[in-house]
C-alpha angles and dihedrals in degrees: 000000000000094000097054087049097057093049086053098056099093095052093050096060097050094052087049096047082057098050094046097054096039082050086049079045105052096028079061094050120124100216125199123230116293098019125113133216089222090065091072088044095080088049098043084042086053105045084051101057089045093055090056096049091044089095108039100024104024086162096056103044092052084050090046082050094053090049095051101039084050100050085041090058087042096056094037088242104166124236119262124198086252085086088074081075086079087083079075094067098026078066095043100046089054098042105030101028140101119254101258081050084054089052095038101049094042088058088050092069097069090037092056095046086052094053088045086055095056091042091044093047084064088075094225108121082184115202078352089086112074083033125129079205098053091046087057099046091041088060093041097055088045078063087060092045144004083235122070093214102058084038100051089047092050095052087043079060092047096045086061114020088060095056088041090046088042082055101045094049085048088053086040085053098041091056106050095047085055100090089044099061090044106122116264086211129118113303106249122249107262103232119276101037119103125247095211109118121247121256115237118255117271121257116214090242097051084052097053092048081057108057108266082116126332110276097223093043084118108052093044092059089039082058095047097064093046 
């Protein structure tokens, strides 16, 4: 028990560390009228629990960010500056992640921007609005584009193409310098096969000290007929 705990530690932290600052982030947040701070808890909640998972369970945490991004489009939850949070996993699906996660998640990137252009067409920054943060992406994606919308798309592929790209050149990495940190030792004995070391082969000579015949019949009968 000790010992899981202690593999998982990382990824507790990190899934922590996202839950403390989305809970900073929605407990700052200036609401309008009519909306409600337990409404970002579900999402905060969500990407959390995606973050941890990125490195053990890559596939389950892309599959956790979908759900939550879906039921938060269902509900009209606004975004919050927490769903950056998503480059986490966009990292772990392509470096820690089985082959069918890599594909998945790769085509996820395209999904998602599509998805930001429809949210974005609506013209609501949500809690964006009155952001440092959205004023500077919102600079930084004119720079793209003279329209905000295909700006602010491109930079949405940017924001999680550049973490999934940084995690596939680190599997790619991982994998070729495999075979070189494989040990130059002695190769290990399949099982079944004994360890016991091999005897040398048997010179005439040896056999015949040993009793096989004397060794010195023949001198002794070439000295009896002297």
């Amino acid at each position: 028990m000790t010992e899981r705990l202690r593999e998982w530690t990382p990824d507790l932290l990190v899934g922590l560390g996202v839950l403390v600052v989305g809970l900073v982030e929605v407990w700052s947040l200036f609401l309008l009228p009519g909306q409600d701070r337990a409404a970002y808890l579900p999402v905060v909640v969500g990407f959390s629990i995606a973050c941890l998972l990125s490195r053990r369970e890559p596939f389950a945490a892309l599959v956790l960010v979908w759900v939550t991004c879906t039921l938060q489009l269902l509900s009209g939850t606004p975004v919050i500056a927490i769903e950056f949070a998503v480059a986490i996993v966009a990292f772990g699906c392509a470096r820690w992640g089985r082959a069918v996660t890599v594909v998945l998640s790769g085509l996820s990137i395209p999904a998602a921007a599509a998805i930001g252009y429809v949210v974005a067409g609506q013209g609501s920054p949500g809690v964006f609005r009155g952001l440092a943060l959205f004023r500077e992406i919102r600079d930084s994606a004119y720079r793209f584009s003279d329209t905000l919308l295909v700006g602010a798309t491109i930079l949405g592929l940017l924001i999680l193409a550049v973490p999934w790209l940084a995690g596939l050149v680190l599997r790619a990495t991982a994998r070729a310098a495999g075979p070189r940190c494989r040990p130059s030792g002695p190769r290990p004995t399949p099982p079944g096969r004994s360890t016991r070391p091999s005897r040398p082969a048997r010179s005439p000579a040896s056999r015949r000290s040993r009793g096989g015949w004397p060794a010195t019949s023949t001198t002794s009968s070439a000295t009896r007929w002297r």
